[in-house]
C-alpha positions in Angstrom: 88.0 -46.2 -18.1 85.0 -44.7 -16.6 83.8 -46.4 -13.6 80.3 -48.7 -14.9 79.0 -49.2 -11.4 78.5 -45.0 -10.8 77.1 -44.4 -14.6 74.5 -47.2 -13.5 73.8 -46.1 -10.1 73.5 -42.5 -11.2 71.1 -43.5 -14.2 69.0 -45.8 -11.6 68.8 -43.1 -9.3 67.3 -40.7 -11.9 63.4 -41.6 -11.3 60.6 -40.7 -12.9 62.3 -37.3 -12.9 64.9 -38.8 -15.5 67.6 -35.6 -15.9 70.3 -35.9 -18.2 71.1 -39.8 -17.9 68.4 -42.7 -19.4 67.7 -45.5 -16.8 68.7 -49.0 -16.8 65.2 -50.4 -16.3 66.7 -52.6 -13.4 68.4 -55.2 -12.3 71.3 -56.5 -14.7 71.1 -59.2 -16.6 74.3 -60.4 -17.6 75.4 -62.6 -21.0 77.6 -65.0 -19.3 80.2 -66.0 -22.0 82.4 -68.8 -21.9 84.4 -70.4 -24.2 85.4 -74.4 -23.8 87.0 -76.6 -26.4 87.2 -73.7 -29.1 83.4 -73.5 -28.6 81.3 -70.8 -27.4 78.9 -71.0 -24.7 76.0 -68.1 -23.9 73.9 -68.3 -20.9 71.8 -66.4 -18.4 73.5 -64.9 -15.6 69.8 -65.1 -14.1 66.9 -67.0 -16.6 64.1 -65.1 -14.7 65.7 -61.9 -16.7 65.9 -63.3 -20.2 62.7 -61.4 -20.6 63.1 -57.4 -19.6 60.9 -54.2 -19.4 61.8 -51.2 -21.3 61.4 -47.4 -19.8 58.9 -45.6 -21.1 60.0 -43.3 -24.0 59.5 -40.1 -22.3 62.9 -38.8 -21.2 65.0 -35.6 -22.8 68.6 -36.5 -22.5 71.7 -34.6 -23.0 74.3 -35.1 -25.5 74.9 -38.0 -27.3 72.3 -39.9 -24.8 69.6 -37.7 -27.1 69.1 -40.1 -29.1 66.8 -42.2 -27.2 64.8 -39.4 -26.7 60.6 -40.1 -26.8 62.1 -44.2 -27.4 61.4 -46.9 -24.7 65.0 -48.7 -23.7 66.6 -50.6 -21.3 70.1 -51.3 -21.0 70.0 -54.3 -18.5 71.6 -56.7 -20.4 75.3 -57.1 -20.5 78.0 -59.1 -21.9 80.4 -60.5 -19.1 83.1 -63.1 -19.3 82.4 -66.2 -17.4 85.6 -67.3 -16.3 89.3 -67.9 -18.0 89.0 -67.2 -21.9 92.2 -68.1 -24.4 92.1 -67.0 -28.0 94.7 -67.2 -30.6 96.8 -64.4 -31.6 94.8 -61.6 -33.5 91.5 -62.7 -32.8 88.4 -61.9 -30.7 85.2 -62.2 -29.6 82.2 -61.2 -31.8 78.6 -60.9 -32.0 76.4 -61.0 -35.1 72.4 -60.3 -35.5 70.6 -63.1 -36.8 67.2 -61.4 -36.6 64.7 -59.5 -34.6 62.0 -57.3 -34.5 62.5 -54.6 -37.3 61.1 -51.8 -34.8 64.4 -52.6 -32.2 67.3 -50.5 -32.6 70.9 -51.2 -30.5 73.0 -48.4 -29.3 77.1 -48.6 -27.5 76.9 -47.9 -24.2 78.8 -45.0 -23.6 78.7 -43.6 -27.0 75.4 -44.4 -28.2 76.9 -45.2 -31.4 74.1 -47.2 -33.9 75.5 -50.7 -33.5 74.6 -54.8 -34.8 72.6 -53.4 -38.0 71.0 -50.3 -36.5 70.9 -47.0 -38.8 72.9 -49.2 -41.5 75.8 -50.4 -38.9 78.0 -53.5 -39.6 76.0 -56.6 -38.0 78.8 -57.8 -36.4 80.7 -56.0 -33.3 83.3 -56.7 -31.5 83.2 -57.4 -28.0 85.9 -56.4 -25.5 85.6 -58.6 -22.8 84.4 -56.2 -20.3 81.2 -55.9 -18.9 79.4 -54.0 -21.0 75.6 -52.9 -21.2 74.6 -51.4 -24.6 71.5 -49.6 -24.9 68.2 -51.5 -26.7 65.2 -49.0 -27.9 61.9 -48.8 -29.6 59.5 -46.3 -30.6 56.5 -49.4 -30.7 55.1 -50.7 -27.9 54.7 -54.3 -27.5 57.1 -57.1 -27.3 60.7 -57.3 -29.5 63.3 -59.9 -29.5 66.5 -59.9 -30.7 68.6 -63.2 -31.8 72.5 -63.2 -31.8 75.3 -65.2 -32.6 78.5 -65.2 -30.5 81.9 -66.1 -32.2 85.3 -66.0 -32.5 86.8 -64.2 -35.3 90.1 -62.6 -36.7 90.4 -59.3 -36.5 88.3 -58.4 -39.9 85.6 -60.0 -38.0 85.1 -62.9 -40.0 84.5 -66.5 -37.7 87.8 -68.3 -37.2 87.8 -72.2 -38.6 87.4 -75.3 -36.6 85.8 -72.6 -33.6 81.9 -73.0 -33.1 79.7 -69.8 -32.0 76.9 -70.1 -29.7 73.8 -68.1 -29.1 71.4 -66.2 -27.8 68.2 -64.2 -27.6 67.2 -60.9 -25.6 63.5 -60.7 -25.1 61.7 -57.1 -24.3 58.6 -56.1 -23.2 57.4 -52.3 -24.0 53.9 -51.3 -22.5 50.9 -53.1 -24.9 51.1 -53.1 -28.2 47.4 -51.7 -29.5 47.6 -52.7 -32.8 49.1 -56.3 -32.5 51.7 -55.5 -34.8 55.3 -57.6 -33.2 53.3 -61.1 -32.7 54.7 -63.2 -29.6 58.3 -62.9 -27.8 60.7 -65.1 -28.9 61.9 -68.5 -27.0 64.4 -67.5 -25.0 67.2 -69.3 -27.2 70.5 -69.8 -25.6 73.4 -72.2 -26.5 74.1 -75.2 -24.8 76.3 -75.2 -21.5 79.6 -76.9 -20.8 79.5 -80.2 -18.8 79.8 -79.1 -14.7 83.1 -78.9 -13.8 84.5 -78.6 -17.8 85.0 -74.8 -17.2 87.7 -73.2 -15.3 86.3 -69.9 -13.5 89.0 -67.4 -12.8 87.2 -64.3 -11.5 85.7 -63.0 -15.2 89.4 -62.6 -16.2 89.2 -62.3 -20.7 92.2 -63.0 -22.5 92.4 -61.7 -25.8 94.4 -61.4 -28.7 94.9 -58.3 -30.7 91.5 -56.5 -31.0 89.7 -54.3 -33.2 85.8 -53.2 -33.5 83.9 -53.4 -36.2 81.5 -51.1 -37.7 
């Protein structure tokens, strides 16, 4: 697996001059996602970044990384177990757009594979349980928002009975928008969290049944 902590640093330490590797945009912002009485629970590693800032669209970037080319994106945002998670055999963890801006387009980290409805990609993906940090872009400036559900599903991806999903939204900001055309961010929507002292932390450990992506 390669190591997440040099891709970032290396794409942080691009600059203005950018190179071969997009930037971050900053700080992470981790999706802290915990799951308590076969119920899912989403929440802000830090609230202050439930609102990020994308980097402006002027980057050329080599291979697959091309296709944020001339886009603003950010890639601050990233899924993160928060403590001990149990599932039942041949299940996993999923996450499914609800809605968004139309002008906001999601790519995998590494492979910056269209994913969650970009370019005609399944709306649903399957999460790993590792950090990971997928890549959000636009070609309009202005505020976007995106809204997801997080759930547990079998391994076609469809939500597993008597398990509840939570949620959550990712709120952008990209330069002004001249032309007025996105309207306001979003409210920061995030499901509830589990009493204090409900959750067993374990160090981010994920335990997962069989997995399989989607899309």
């Amino acid at each position: 697996m390669r190591n997440r902590s040099v891709c970032f640093a290396l794409a942080v330490l691009a600059g203005a001059a950018y190179g071969d590797i997009p930037q971050m945009g900053g700080s992470m912002s981790h999706l802290m996602v915990s799951i308590f009485n076969q119920q899912v629970f989403v929440t802000f590693e830090s609230p202050s970044l439930s609102t990020v800032e994308m980097v402006e669209g002027s980057g050329v970037f080599s291979g697959s990384a091309s296709v944020l080319d001339g886009l603003g994106h950010n890639s601050q945002f990233g899924w993160l177990a928060n403590g001990f998670i149990s599932l039942p055999p041949s299940s996993g963890v999923f996450v499914r757009t609800l809605g968004g801006s139309e002008h906001l387009s999601v790519y995998s980290e590494f492979g910056y594979d269209p994913i969650l409805g970009t370019d005609g990609s399944d709306s649903v993906w399957q999460w790993d349980g590792t950090m990971v940090h997928n890549w959000y872009a636009s070609d309009v400036k202005g505020p976007h928002s995106v809204r997801y559900e997080v759930f547990v599903g079998d391994q076609s991806g469809n939500p597993l009975d008597g398990w509840i999903g939570g949620g959550v939204e990712l709120n952008f900001t990209y330069g002004a928008d001249p032309n007025d055309r996105l309207g306001v961010l979003g409210d920061g929507f995030v499901s509830t969290v589990p009493a204090p002292g409900s959750l067993l932390v374990l160090s981010g450990v994920l335990v997962m049944g069989k997995r399989r992506r989607c899309g």
